[in-house]
N, C-alpha and C positions, 0 to 999 in steps of 0.2 A: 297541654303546654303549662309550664311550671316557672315561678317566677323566681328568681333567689333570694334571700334576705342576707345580709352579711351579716344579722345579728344571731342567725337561727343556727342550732350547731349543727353541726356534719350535713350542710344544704343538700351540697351534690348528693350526698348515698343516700340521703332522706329522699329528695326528689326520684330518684331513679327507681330505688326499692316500691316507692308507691305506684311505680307502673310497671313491674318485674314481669308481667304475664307475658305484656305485649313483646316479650325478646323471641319466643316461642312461633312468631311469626319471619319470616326471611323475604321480606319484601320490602324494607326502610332500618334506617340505622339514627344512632341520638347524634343528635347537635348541641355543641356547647359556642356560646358566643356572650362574650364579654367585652368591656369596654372601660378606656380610662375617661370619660365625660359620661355624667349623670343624668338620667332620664330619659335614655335611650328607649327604656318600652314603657308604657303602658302598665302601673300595677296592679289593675285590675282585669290585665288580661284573663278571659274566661280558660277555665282548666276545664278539659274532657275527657277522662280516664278512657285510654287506649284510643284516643284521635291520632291518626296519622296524618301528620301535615305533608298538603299537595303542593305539587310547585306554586302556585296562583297563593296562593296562603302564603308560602315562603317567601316569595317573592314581597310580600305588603311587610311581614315580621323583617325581612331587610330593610327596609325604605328608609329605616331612623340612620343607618350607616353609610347608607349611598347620600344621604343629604345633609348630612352635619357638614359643620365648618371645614374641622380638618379631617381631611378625606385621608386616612393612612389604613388600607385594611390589611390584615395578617392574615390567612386563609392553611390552616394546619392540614394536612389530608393524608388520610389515613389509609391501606388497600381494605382491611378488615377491623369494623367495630359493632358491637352489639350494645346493648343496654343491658344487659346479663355479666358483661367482664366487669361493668365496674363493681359490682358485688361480689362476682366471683371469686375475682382475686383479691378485694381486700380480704374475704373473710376467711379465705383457701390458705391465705400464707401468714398468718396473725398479723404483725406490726410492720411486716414489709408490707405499704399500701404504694403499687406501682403507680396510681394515680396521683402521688403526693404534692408537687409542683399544681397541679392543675385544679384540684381542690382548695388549699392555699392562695390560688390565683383569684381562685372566683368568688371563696370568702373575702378579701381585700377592695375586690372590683368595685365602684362605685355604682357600676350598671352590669347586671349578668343577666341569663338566661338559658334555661334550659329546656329542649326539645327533646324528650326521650323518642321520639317517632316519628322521621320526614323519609320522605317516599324516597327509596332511591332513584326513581328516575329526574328526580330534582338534582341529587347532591351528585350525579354523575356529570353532569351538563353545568354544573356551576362554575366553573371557570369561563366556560366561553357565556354565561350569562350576564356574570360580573362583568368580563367586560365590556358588552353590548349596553348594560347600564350606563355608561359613561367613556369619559377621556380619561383611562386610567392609564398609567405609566407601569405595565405588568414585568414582573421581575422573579425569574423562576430559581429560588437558593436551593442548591441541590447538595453543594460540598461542606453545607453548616457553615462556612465561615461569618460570622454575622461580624467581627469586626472589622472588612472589608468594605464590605456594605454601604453606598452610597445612597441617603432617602434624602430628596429633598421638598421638605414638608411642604412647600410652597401650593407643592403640584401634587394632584392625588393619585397614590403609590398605590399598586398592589401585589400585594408578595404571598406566593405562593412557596410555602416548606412543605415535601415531597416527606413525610416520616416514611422511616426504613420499615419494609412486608413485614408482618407476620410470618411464624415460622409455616411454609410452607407443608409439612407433616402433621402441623398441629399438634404437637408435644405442649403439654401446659406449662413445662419449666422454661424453653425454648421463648413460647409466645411471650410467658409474665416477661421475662430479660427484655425482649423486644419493647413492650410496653413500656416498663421502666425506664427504657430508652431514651423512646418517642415522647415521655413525659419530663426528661433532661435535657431535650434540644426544646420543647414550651418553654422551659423554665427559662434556658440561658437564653433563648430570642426574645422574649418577654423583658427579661433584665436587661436586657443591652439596650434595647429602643427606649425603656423607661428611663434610663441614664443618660440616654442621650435628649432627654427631654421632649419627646416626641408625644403625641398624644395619636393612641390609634385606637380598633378595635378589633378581634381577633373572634374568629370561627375556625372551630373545632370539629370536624366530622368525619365520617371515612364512605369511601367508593361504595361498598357492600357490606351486609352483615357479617357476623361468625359465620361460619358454617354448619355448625352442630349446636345444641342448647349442651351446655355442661352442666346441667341441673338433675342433680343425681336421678330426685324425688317424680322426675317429667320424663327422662328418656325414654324409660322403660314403652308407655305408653304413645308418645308420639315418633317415635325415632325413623319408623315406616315411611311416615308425612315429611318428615324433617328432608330423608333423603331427597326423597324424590322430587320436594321444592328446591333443595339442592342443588340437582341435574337442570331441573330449567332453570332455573336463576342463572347458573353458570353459562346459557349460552342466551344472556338477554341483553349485550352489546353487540355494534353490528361489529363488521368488518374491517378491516382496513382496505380502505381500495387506493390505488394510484390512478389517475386519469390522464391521457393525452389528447388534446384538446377537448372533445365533446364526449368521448365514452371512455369507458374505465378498461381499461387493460391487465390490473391486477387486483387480485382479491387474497386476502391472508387471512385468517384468520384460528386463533388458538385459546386455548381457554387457559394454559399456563406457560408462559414463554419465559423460560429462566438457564442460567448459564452460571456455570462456578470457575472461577480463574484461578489457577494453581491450587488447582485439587480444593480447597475452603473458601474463596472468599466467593458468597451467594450474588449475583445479580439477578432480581425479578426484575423481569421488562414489560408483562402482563399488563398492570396499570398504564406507563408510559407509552404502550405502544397502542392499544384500545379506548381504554377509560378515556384521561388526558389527555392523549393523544402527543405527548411532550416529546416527539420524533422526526426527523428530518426526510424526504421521503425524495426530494428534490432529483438526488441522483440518480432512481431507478432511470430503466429504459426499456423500452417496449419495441419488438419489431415481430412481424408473422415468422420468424425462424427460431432467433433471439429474444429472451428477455431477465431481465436483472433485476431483482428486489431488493433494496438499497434500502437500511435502515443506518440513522446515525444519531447516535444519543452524547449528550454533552451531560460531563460529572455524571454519570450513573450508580457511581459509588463513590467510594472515600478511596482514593488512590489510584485512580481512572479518571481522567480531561475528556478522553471521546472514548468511541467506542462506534464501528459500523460493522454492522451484522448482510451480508450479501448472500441470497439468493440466487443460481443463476439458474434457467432451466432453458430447453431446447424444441423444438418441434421438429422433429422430423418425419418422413415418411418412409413407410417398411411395407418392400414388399411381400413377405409373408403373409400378413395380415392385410395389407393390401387398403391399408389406410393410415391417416398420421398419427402420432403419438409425442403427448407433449412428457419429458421426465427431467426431473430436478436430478443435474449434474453433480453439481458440488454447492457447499456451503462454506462461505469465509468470512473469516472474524480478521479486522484491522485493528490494531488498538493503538491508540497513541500518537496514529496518523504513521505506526513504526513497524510495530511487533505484529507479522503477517499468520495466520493459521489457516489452512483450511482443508476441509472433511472431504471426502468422498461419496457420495450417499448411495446405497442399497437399497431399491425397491419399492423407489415412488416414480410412479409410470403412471400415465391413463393416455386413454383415447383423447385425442387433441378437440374433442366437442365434452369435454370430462372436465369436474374439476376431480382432485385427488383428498380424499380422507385417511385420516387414521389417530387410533386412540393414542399412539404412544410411537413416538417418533425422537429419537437420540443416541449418545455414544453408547448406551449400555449394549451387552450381548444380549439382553433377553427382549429387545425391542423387535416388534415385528417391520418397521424402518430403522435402520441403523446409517449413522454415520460414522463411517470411516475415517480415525486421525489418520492427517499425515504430517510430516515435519513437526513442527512448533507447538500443532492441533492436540499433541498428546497431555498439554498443561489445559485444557479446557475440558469439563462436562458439558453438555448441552440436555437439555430436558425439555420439550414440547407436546405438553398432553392435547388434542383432537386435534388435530393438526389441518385445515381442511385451505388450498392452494390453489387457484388458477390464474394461468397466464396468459391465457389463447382465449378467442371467440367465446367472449362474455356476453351476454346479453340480456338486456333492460337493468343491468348493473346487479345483478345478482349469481351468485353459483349454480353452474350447472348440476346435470346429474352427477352423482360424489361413486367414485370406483374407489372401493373398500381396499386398504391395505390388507385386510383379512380375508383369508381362502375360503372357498367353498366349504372345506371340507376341517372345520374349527377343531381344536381338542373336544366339543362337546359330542361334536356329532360321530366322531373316531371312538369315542369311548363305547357311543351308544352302538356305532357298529360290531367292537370286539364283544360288548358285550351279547347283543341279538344273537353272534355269529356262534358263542360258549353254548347259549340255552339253545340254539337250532342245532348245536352238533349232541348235546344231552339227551335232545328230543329223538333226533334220529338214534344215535346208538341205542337207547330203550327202545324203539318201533324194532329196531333188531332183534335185541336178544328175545323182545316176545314173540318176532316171527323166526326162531329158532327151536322154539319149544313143540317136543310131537307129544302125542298120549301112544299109549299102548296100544299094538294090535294084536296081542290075547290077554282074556281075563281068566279069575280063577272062578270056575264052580262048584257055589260050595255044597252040592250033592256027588262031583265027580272027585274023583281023584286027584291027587296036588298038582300044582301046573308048573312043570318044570322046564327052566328054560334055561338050555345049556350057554356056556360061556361063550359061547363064538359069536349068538346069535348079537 
């Protein structure tokens, strides 16, 4: 833990750079938390190169902000940050530093602080922490308007700003834009509440790390570890479940749930639908034949008020198989409470005691689930990587056994048959032609006479 000085130059890259190792890690992301009233921490807070702060820690490093006068928090949140970017990209792109605003901010601060390492299982849960803290007036700004904005300081506010994903590819040009973004709507919220005379304090963090170390001089060597802490990290939130009365009836669950409207404009719903949990669920419905997955997000982007994403799927029973089977019919997108679309789906079925998996599930052709536009559907992408579903006979609220969108019989294992089947037909035709070969039945004596063998023979 690292304290800032406003006298000391370049605080922030100073503080972060002395703990650069710890990015190498994917288990906690940095926190920046600043303040317009003074004396907010402790300046002899003890520094412990590469301590990860636990929630129970973070929780005590709050307590100056939960218990000041004026109660105004600002709560920035991020889907993807490391302690590695803010180095990265000041020193990747010379004089464009995309952190500009937020360095600036926290030179000025009268109280700052900086966490290069709090556990994510702290900073995932910190909304619904926050407010269990207290009688806060939570106020979720999703469309950036901050001159709208009604705070009234009287009463303790907290606002939560949603910064727009990272590029989901992870392009470096892509991401810095995002950033430098995310660091324009700090600036312009910071400058608005400041002019309106507001005294508040403001935390800075995001849901999960990078995903990759971009550190040229380190990949090489750890890139192995990186992945594979990767793969689990990505599936270390639970589920979403809907519940009707006492048990749960549905379970979703995805590790990227994203949507593009009119061919470019990206919605990640990833965060708001798991992390946050910033989603409406109210309307689903459950019945043993029927059931409806109803999701409804308010401003999910700049140019979108609602947005409901519907699942419907079916159980029925087949007698061929001579059991039931539960399969997701169609998928519909509402937007606007107006503009109707919806998909067809291809080839999510399981056993009605099943839930349903699959890595990759959306409108493209090469998905082994595909959905089908129909009408209006043709102006959306849809993209959902593991996609894993149940809506039937749940039980002790968890998924059942998951029937693989993927066949028995994978491209790997096809290959490795054409192939066995080449060397086993190589192998045979040589067992042939050596069981074609005779020797001679006369030789030549070399005390007799030449051994002549006529042509016919």
């Amino acid at each position: 833990m690292t304290r800032l000085c406003p006298a000391a130059p370049a605080p922030l890259l100073c503080a972060l750079a002395v703990l650069l190792q710890t990015a190498l890690s994917l288990d906690h992301v940095p926190m920046l938390l600043w303040s317009t009233q003074r004396s907010q921490w402790n300046p002899d807070t003890a520094v412990h190169e590469g301590q990860v702060v636990s929630a129970q820690e973070l929780t005590v490093l709050l307590q100056p902000l939960l218990t000041q006068n004026s109660r105004n928090l600002v709560l920035f949140l991020q889907d993807r940050l490391s302690i590695d970017d803010f180095t990265y990209f000041s020193e990747s792109y010379g004089n464009k530093n995309p952190f500009q605003n937020v360095q600036e901010i926290l030179q000025s601060s009268p109280s700052s602080l900086v966490l290069p390492a709090v556990d994510c299982k702290a900073t995932r849960y910190l909304v619904s922490d926050l407010q269990e803290s207290g009688d806060w007036k939570l106020m979720n700004l999703t469309n950036l308007n901050i001159s709208q904005l009604e705070v009234n300081a009287s009463n303790p506010n907290l606002l939560v700003v949603q910064l727009q994903p990272l590029s989901s590819d992870l392009k470096e040009i892509s991401t810095l834009e995002a950033i430098a973004e995310n660091d324009k709507i700090i600036g312009r919220v910071t400058m608005e509440l400041q002019e309106r005379g507001i005294h508040f304090s403001v935390i800075y963090t995001a849901l999960r790390p990078s995903r990759i170390s971009r550190r040229t001089d380190v990949v090489a060597g750890v890139r192995r570890q990186l992945m594979a802490a990767e793969e689990e990290d990505s599936l270390s939130y639970p589920p979403l479940n809907v519940t009707t009365g006492n048990y749960t009836c549905i379970l979703f669950y995805a590790s990227n749930f994203s949507l593009k409207a009119n061919r470019s404009v990206l919605i990640d719903l990833t965060n708001a639908t798991f992390l946050t949990q910033n989603v409406d669920i109210s309307a689903s419905e459950c019945s043993d034949s029927n059931t409806t997955l109803s999701l409804k997000y308010t401003n999910p982007v700049n140019g979108i008020s609602s947005l409901e994403i519907r699942f419907l799927m079916t159980n029925k029973f087949y007698a061929a198989s001579a059991r039931k089977w539960f399969t997701l019919d169609s998928v519909e997108i509402v937007q606007d409470g107006e503009k109707f679309a919806k998909f067809n789906v291809s080839g999510i079925s399981a056993p009605a005691e099943y839930s349903f998996h699959c890595q990759l599930v959306g409108t493209s052709n090469l998905y082994p689930a595909r959905l089908v536009p129909s009408n209006e559907a043709k102006d959306w992408d849809v993209f959902i990587s593991e996609l894993q579903i149940q809506g039937f006979n749940i039980i002790n609220n968890q998924f059942s056994y998951a029937s693989d969108c993927t066949g028995f019989f994978t491209s790997g294992i096809w290959m490795g048959l054409v192939t066995s089947i080449i060397l086993l037909w190589i192998l045979t035709y040589g067992i042939h032609m050596i069981m074609q070969l005779t020797t001679n039945s006369r030789f030549d004596d070399p005390k007799g006479p030449a051994l002549s063998v006529p042509q016919t023979e």
